[in-house]
C-alpha positions, 0 to 999 in steps of 0.5 A: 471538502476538509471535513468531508473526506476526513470524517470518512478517514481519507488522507488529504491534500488540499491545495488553491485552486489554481495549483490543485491541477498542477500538483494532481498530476505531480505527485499523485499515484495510479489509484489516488483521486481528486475532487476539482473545480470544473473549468474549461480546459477540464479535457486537457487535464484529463488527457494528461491524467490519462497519460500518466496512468492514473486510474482513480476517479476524478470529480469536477465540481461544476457551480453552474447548470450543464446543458450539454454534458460528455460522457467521461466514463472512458476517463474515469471523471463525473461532473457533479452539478452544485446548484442542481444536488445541493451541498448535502446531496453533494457530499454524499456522492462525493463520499460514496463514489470515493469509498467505492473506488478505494475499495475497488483498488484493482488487484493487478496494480503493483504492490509494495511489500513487507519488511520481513522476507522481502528480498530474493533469498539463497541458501546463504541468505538475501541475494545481493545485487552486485551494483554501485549503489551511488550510481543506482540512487542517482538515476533514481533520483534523477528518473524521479521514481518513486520509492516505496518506505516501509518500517514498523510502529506498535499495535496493542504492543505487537509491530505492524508494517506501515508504508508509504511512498516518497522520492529521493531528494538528495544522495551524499556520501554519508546520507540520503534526504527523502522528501514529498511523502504520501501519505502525509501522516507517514513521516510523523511515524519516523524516529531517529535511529528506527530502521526504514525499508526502501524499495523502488524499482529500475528497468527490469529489476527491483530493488530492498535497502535498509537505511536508519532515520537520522531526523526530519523536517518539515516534508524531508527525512535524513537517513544513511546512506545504504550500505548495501542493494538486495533483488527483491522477490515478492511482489505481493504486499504482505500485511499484519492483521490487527491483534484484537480483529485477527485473522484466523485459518485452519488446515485439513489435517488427516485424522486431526479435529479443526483448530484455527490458528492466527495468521502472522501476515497475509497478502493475495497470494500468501500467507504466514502463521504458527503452527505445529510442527506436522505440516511438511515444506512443499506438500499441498494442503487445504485452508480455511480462512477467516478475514474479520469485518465483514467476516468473509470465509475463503477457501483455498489449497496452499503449498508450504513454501517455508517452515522454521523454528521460532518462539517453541513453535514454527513459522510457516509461509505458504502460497495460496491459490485461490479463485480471483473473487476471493482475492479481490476480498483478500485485496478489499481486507489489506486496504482497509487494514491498511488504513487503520495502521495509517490512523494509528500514525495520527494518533502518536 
């Protein structure tokens, strides 16, 4: 299993056969996926998937022939036959049913967000959420919530977003632990004093934090407590492009040619770029865009939300609307995007 799912670029977690069920059903996500041993409470552990809202595929691996087989489509499993297939035909289901389902990741799941902009902003800047902060960490430690970690890593020089999820371990007075991270690579990224965005929500709200790393263990990372809780507003996870691989726009403009420009972030429904100071907050304006491998053209109209001086130029931030087909390849390209700046962590 090893070197079949790592040859295909998918994080891991190997675990006996007798913890692997428990485990699953501990840690795992709504979208993550498990190959297992068949057994016979195999409809128990289904039950429970289900209960938890986990959507991803779950793939029993059976060693001996099935006379009488369910259907378990409404649970999203399969039971694949070893002796039936043979290990190469296995292997080669297993990878494609996999690749298809992380490819399909629906675009209505909740998502977490980028560092930049994250928060509700007013006129004065981030809204800050009138709370105790020691009390909120406390029942997210206590309700087990799982907490999404952002921070920032290099790219051919330029600073993508890489993020991930953990749960908060321990809460002191000056310093927080946070442990049981996915993906696994995700702690090898942290360095001491690099600044690391927190994000989680409780009840009705949802909450951004900046902590700074102060060291690891083995599966824990220590960081200061945080000094201050802002509401976040976005919902969409905005990603960075990959700097050689961009992903290009243009905007119609009355009486100007085509020029594409290259877009700063994108998300389902966003997107940020450089541009020249003719485009007007709040006006509607039509876009093209261009996602790279496979390269897919959208077409869109977008309303600028948010225009800025920075670096001789401005920054635009602009709402997209967008037919739902076209989303869903917007959803397809952040996944993939996301993995290859996953990678760029096992390579440090």
């Amino acid at each position: 299993m090893n070197d079949l799912l790592l040859e295909k670029g998918f994080t891991v977690i190997l675990k006996k056969r007798e913890e692997l069920q428990e485990a699953f059903l501990l840690d795992a996500s709504v979208c993550d996926m498990a190959v297992i041993p068949l057994d016979d409470d195999y409809m128990d552990f289904l039950a429970k998937v289900q209960a938890k809202r986990i959507h991803g595929p779950i793939l029993f691996i059976s060693p001996e022939p099935l006379f009488e087989q369910k259907s378990l489509q409404q649970f999203h499993a399969f039971i694949l036959d070893q002796k039936r297939m043979g290990a190469a035909e296995m292997k080669k289901t297993v990878s494609f049913i996999l690749s298809l389902a992380l490819s399909r990741i629906p675009a209505e799941l909740p998502q977490p967000f980028t560092l930049e902009e994250c928060a509700c902003t007013t006129d004065e800047g981030p809204k800050e959420a009138n709370v105790d902060i020691t009390t909120t960490l406390s029942t997210l430690m206590r309700d087990g919530v799982r907490v999404v970690v952002a921070f920032q890593i290099l790219e051919d020089g330029e600073p993508v977003t890489v993020r991930g999820t953990c749960f908060l371990k321990t809460v002191t007075d000056n310093a927080i632990v946070l442990s049981r991270f996915k993906p696994l690579p995700l702690l090898q990224g942290a360095r001491q004093g690099m600044e690391i965005a927190m994000l989680f929500t409780l009840g009705d709200n949802r909450y951004h934090a900046t902590v700074k790393a102060q060291g690891t263990g083995e599966d824990e990372l220590i960081a200061s407590f945080p000094e201050r809780l802002f509401f976040v507003r976005r919902r969409f996870f905005r990603i960075e492009p990959s700097p050689p691989r961009p992903v290009n726009i243009s905007v119609l403009l009355p009486h100007a040619p085509t020029s594409f420009l290259k877009a700063q972030e994108i998300s389902q429904r966003g997107i940020s770029f450089m541009g020249p100071g003719s485009l007007e907050q709040g006006r509607v304006y039509a876009f093209t865009i261009v996602l790279p491998e496979p390269t897919t053209v959208i077409g869109s109209y977008g309303i600028i939300r948010s225009k800025r001086e920075h670096d001789n130029g401005f920054r635009y931030g602009a709402e997209l609307h967008i037919h739902p087909r076209d989303e869903e390849d917007i959803s397809r390209y952040i996944m993939r995007r996301e993995l290859q700046i996953l990678s760029l962590l096992n390579e440090k």
